[in-house]
N, C-alpha and C positions, 0 to 999 in steps of 0.2 A: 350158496345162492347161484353162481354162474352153473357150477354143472347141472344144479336142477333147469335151469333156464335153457341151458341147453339140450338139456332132455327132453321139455316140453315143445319139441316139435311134430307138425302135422304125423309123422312115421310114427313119434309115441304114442300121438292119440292113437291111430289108428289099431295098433298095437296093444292100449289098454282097451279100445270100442272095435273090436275089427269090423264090423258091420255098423255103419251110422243107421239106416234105418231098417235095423231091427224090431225096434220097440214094438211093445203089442198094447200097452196103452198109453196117451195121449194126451195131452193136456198141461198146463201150466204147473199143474202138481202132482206128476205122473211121477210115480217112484223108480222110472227106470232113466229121469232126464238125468243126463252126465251132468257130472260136476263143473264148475265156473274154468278149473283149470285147464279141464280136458276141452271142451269147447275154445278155449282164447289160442289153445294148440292146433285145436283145426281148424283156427280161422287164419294162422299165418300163414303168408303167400296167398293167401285167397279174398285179398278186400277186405281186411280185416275188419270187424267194428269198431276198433279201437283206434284206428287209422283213419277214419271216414273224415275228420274235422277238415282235411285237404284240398276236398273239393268244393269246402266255402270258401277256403285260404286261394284257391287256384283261381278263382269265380272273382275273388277282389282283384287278383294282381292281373286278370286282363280286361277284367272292368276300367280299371285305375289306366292302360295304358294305350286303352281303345281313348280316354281323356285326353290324356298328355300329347296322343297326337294331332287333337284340335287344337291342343297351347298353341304353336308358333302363327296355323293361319289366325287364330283367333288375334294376338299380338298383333301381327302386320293391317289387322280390320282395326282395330283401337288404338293406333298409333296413325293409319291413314285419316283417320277423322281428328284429331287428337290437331297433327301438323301437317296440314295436307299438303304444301306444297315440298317443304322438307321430305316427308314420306314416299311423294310420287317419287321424288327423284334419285331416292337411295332405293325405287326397285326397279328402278329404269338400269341404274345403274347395275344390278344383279343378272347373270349371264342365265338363262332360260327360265327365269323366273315367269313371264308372261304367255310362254310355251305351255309349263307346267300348269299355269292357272288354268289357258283354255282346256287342257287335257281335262284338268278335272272338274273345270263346270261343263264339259259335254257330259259326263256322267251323272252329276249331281243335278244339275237341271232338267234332264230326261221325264217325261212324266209315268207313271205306272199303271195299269189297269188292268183288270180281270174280266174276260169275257164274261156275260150272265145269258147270253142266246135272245135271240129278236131284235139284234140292235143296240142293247142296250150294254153297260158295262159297269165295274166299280171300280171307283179308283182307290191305290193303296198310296202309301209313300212315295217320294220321289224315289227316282234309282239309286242314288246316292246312300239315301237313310236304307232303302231298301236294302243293298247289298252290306251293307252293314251289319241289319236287324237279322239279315238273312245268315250271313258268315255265322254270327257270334249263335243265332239258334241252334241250327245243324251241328256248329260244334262242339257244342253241348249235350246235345242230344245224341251224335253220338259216341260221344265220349261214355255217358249216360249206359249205353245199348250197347256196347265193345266191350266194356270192363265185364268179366263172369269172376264167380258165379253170379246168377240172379237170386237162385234158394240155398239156403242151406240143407242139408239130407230130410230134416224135418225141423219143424218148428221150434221144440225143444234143441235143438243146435246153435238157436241165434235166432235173431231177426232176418230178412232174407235182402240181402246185399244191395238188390236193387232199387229196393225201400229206401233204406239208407242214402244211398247214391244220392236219388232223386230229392229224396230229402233234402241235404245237406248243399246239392246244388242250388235246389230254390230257397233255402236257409240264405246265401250269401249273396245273393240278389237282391234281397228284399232290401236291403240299404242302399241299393242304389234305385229302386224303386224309388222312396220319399226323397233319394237327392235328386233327382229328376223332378219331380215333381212338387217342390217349393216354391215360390217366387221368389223371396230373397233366398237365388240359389250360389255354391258353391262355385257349381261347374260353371257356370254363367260370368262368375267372378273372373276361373280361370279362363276361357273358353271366348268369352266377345260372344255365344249365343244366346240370347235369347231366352227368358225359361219360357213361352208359351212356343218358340221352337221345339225346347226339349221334352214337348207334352207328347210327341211320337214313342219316343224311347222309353217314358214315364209308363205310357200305357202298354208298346207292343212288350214292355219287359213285366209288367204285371199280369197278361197272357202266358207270357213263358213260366212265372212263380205258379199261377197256375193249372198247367199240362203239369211240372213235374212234381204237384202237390199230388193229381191226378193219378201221375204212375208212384209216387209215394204210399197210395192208398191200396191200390191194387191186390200187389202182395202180401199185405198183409188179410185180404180177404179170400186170397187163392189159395196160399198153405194151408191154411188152416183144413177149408175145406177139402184141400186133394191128401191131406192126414188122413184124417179122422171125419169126413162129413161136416155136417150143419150143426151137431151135436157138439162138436173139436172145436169150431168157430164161434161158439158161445163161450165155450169154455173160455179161451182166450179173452174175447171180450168184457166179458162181466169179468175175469181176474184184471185185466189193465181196465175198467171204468173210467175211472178221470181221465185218463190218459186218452183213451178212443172217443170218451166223449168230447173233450177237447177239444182235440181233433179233426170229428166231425162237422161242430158248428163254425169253427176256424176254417173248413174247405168248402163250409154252405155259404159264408159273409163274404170270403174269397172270391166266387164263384159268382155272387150278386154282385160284387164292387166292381167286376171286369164286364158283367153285363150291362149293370147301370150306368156306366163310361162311355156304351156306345153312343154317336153322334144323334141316333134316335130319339132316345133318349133323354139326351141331353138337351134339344131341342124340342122335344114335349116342352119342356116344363128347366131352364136353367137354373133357375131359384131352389126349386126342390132340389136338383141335383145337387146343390154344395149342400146343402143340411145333411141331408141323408147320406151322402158321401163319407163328411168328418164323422158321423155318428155311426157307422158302419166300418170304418178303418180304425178307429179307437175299442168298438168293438171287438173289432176283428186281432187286435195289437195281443191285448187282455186276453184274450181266448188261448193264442199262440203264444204267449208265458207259460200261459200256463200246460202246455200240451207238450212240448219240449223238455220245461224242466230243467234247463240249461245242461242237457246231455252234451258233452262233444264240446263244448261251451258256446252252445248256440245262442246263447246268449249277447256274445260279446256281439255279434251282428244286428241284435235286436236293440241294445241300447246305443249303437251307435246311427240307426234309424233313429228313434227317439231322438239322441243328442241333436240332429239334423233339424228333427221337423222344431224340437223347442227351439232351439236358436234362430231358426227361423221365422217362427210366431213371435217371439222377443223380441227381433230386432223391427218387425213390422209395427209391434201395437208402439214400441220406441218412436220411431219413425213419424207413423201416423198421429201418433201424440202430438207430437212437436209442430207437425203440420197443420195440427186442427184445433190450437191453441187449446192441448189438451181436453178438449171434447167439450169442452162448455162453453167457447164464446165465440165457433165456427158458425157465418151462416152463410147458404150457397141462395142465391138470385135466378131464379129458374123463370125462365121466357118464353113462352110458347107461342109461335106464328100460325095463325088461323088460314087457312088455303081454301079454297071453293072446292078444291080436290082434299079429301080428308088425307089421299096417300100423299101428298106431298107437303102434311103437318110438320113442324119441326119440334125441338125443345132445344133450351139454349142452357148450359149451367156455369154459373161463373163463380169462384172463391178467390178470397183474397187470401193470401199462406204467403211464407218465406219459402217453400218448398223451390229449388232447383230440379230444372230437368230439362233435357234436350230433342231436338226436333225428331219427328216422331215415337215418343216414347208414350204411355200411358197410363192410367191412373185408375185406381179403383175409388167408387164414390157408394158409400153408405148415409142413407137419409134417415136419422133414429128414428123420427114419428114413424116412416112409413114403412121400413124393411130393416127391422134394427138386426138385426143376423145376416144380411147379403151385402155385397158389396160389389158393382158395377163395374166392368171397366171400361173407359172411352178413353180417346182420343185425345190427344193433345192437342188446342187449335195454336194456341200462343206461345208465344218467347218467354222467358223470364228476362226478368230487368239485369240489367249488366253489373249491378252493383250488388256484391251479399248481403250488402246491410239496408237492401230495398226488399218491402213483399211485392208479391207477382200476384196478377190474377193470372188464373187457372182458368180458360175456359174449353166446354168442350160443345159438341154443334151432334145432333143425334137425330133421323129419323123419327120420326114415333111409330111405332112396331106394339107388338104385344107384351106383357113384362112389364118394368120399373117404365119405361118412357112413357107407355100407355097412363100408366099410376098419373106420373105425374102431370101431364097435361089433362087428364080429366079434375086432377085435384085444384091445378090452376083455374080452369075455365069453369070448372062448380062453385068455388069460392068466387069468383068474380059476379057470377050469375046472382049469387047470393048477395050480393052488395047494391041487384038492381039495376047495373047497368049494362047489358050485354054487349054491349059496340065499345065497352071502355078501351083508351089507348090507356098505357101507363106512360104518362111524360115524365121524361127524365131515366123511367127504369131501366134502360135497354145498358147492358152490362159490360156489352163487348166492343170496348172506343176502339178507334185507330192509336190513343195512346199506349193501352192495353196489347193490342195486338202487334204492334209492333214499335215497343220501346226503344227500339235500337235505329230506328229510320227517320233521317232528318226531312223536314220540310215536307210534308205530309200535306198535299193538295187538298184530301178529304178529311181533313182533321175538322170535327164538329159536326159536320153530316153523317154519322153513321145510321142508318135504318131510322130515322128518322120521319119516312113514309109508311112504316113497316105496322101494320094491325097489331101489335103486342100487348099481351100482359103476364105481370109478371108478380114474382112471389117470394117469400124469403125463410128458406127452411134450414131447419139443425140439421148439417152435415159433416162428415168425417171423411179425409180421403186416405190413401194409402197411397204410398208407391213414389218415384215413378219407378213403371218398371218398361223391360224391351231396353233393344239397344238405340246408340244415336242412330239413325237415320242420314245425317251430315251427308251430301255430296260433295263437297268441296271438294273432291280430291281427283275430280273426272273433269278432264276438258270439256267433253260433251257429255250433255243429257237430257234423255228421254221421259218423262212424266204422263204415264196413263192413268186418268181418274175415272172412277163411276158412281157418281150418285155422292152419297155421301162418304165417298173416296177421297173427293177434296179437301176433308179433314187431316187427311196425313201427307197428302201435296201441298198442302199451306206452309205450313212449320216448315219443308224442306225448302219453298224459297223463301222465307222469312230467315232462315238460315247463310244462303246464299248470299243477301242483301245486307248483312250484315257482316259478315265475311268480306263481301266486296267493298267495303266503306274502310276495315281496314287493312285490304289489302292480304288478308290469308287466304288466298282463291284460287283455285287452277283452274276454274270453268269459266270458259266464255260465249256458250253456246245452250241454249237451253229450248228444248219443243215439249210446247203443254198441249196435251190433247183432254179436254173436258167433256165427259157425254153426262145428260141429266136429263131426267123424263122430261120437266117443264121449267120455264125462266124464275118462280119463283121459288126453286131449289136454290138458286144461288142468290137469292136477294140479302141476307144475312151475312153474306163476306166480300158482295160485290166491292164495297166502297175498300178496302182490305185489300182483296184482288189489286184491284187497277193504282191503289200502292205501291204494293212491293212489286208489280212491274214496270213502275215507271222508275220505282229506285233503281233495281238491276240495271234500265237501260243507263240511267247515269252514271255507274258503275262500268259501264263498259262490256257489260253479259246482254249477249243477245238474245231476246226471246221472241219466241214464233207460238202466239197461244190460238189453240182455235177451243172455241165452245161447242159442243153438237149435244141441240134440243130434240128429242127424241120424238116425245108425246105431246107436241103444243097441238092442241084441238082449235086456236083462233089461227095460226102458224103467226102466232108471237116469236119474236127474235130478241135477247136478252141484247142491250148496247152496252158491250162495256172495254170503255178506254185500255187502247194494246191489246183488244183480241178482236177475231174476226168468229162470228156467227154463223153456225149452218142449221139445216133440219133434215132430219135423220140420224140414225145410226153411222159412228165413225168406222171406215177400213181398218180396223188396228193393225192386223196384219201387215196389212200394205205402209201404212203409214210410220209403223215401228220398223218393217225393214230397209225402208226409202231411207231413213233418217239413223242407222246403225251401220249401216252399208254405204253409207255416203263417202265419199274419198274426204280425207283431210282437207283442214281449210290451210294448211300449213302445212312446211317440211316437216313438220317435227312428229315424232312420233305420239299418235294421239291415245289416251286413255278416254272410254265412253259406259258409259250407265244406263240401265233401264229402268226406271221405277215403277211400280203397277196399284192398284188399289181400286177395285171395285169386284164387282159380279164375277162369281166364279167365270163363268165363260170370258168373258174379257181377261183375266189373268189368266185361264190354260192357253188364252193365242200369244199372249204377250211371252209366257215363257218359253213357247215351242219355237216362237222367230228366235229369241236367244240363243237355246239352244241349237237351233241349226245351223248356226252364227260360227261357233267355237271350232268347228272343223275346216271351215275357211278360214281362220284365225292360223290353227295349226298347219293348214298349207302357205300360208301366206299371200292369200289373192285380194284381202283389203289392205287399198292402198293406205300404209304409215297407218293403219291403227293396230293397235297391239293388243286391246282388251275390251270384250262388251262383258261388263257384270249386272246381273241381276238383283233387284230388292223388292219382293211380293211380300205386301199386306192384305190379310183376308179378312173379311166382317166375323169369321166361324171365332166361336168360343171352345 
């Protein structure tokens, strides 16, 4: 057996075939194709076919390591929130640590764009995910494009190398596709990000499954044809059928799921997109079993996607179960605030659940009557109650926009009408107390007047939630900080001082400095949280945290001014610019060296000023021209889905 093994080298074949492309005819059952033996001998040294499994095995181990080096920052983020003042102090204590950070949020905060000509541009990723997305493609690709050959001599020799290649590379990707793109994700476990973070990598890596499905197909339609013609190329196909057919509809589902993903899209119509989504990837799964065959053992890639997404779906519908008193005795308290201005309608939704979760994190809400197959996600506005063996409600505060919010407040205000009284208030209904909102804050000035003045009615439907998902939000752990809200941005600035106040009461806190800047088209955007508001900032101040809130009304057409206790009112549009650098740049109020924060959450254009001041922050950081501060960090929430 060894001497023959060793006989069957490429010099044997060569020697029993002296001429590969000889042949005078063609085809999959052409009586001149060489034998299985002589072919495996002219593939060694040359990419072999029987080799190819490597470049999915190669595909996992710098997938798995591009990971592991998110573990540690990921750790030092989930241990800052975790023990925030223990944690400041053991990286105060570490020698270039706060060096190394600015270095790499000037790159990662950087923002990205593509000229399009007239002014105009698109944005991609940040630079950070950018040069990431960008490393790991290029090197792939050409890794992909360097290996030769591309063909074998002819068709009848093999498959053509670069088929394979490409193949086999986007074979080993595709599991990190679905681990990307789960909500209860892995990476996320390990990692402190975010899964609606990791929807960049989810998608720009389903692009890349894509292109090298692309060059996977290619050659197999070019041999054929530069053999034998259009005739040779049938031949081929009708002999592999299943297999081509497969194939094809697996790169046409392919092909649809990376277009239907774009932002376009998605914002036609979000609801359609998750239906047709899952029912296009399960399509899509099926199709590519069955096209592979588990050659190469391509397989084991495939069910370990699978293993991902089930345990994933498992541990949610678990989850969501348990949160929704198993789906039969959930009901959600839906509010809707009537406005003279339709654009400044609200909906209110509140659940009572044992569910835990921390500030800014959020939830997905499915309403059975009305959208028993989607599921929302909003905001978290409230705390959970301090005790586990207490439920919490669950409230969140939403625009009404087109979609599920629209649903629902037409569904409130037609039932109401139907009852005959169109001016009804609901007394009593209004869902969201100041006990509720903040369980954790003693001696609550506004306790019992919540919206109380407020035009409301409300309703009470079968709901299910999901989640929470996203990371904590926690500032605790920054001396100073910055809060930019817009609109209904003050959803995820709430929780973060409702966090704070609670923190400060007992005493786990490093901030003592806080600037809110709130912009809202009109005063009665914030009438739902005012009493809430003027709370947790009169708690903070007893606490010993300073706060400097301003509100700016943007659109008051009477130049109504909101009056609300611990903030000062303006009209207009705020400088964020100015006002986020005045306040990052500020010299310490102290010798000690200071850690500070940016938080952002509204309208695109207000979060790219807020991130560009940061960013241009971090190289003055790196020379050392702010006095005693050592760190300005960033945390952008966006409305995008």
């Amino acid at each position: 057996m060894d001497s023959m093994a060793m006989e069957m080298t490429p010099e044997w074949a060569a020697s029993v075939w002296p001429v590969c492309n000889n042949l005078t005819v063609h085809g999959p059952n052409s009586n001149q194709k060489p034998a299985s033996s002589i072919r495996m001998a002219a593939m060694t040294g040359r990419d072999s076919w029987y080799d190819m499994e490597k470049y999915s095995r190669t595909v996992t181990w710098v997938c798995l390591a591009l990971i592991g080096v998110a573990v540690l920052p990921g750790f030092m983020g989930w241990a800052r929130r975790r023990w925030p003042k223990r944690a400041l102090a053991t990286l105060q204590s570490m020698p270039f640590y706060f060096r190394t950070a600015a270095f790499l949020r000037s790159i990662t905060y950087q923002r990205c764009s593509l000229p399009l000509g007239r002014g105009k541009r698109i944005d991609i990723p940040d630079l950070g995910k950018t040069l990431v997305i960008a490393s790991f493609s290029i090197g792939m690709i050409v890794w992909c494009f360097a290996v030769t050959p591309y063909y074998r001599c002819t068709r009848e020799w093999g498959s053509p190398p670069l088929a394979i290649r490409a193949g086999m590379l986007a074979n080993g990707m595709i599991t990190f596709v679905f681990a990307f793109g789960t909500k209860v994700n892995l990476v996320t476990a390990l990692t402190n990000i975010a899964h609606e973070r990791l929807q960049v990598y989810h998608q720009w890596l389903a692009r890349l499954v894509l292109f090298f499905s692309v060059v996977h197909t290619i050659p197999f339609i070019v041999q054929p044809l530069r053999d034998g013609g259009s005739h040779n190329l049938y031949l081929w196909w009708y002999h592999n059928g299943p297999e081509m057919w497969n194939g094809t509809v697996s790169l046409a589902l392919l092909a649809w799921i990376v277009a239907s993903s774009t932002n376009v899209f998605r914002s036609w119509s979000y609801e359609f997109f998750v239906v047709q989504h899952l029912v296009s990837v399960i399509l899509f799964i099926g199709f590519y079993f069955a096209h592979t065959g588990n050659e190469l053992n391509s397989w084991l890639w495939l069910w370990a996607a699978i293993g991902l997404w089930g345990l994933a779906t498992l541990i949610r519908w678990a989850r969501s179960a348990m949160a929704s008193g198993y789906f039969v005795s959930t009901r959600a308290s839906v509010e809707v605030h009537s406005s003279s201005d339709k654009r400044d309608a609200m909906v209110r939704i509140a659940i009572r659940t044992p569910l835990r979760w921390s500030p800014g994190q959020h939830v997905f809400v499915r309403f059975h009557t009305m959208s028993p197959w989607q599921a929302h996600p909003f905001t978290v506005v409230t705390l959970p109650q301090p005790s586990d063996h207490q439920d919490s409600v669950v409230v969140f505060l939403a625009r009404v926009r087109e979609g599920l919010t629209r649903k629902l407040y037409e569904r409130v205000v037609q039932e109401d009408r139907e009852q005959g009284d169109d001016d009804a208030i609901e007394k009593g209904g209004s869902s969201f107390k100041s006990s509720d909102a903040l369980p954790l804050l003693e001696n609550s000035e506004h306790e019992g007047h919540d919206d109380e003045n407020l035009p409301t009615k409300a309703k009470l439907l079968p709901a299910s939630i999901d989640g929470p998902y996203g990371c904590s939000a926690s500032m605790a752990s920054y001396h100073s900080l910055v809060i930019v809200a817009g609109g209904s941005g003050m959803t995820f600035a709430l929780p973060i001082l409702f966090d704070l106040a609670w923190r400060g009461r007992t005493g786990n806190v490093c901030t003592r400095d806080v600037v809110l800047i709130c912009s809202v088209r009109t005063p009665a955007t914030l009438s739902w949280i005012r009493h809430q508001l003027e709370a947790v900032l009169t708690s903070l101040a007893s606490y010993g945290i300073t706060v400097r809130a301003d509100v700016h009304v943007t659109r008051s057409a009477s130049k109504e001014l909101p009056i609300l206790q611990g903030c000062d009112a303006h009209l207009g549009r705020p400088q964020v610019t100015a006002r986020v650098d005045e306040a990052i740049r500020a010299p310490a109020t102290s010798f000690m060296q200071e850690s500070r924060a940016v938080v952002v959450c509204g309208p695109q254009e207000m979060s790219h000023e807020v991130q560009d001041s940061v960013a241009s922050v971090q190289s003055d950081l790196l020379r050392g021209r702010l006095s005693n501060v050592v760190e300005v960090a960033l945390v952008r929430e966006s409305f995008g889905w």
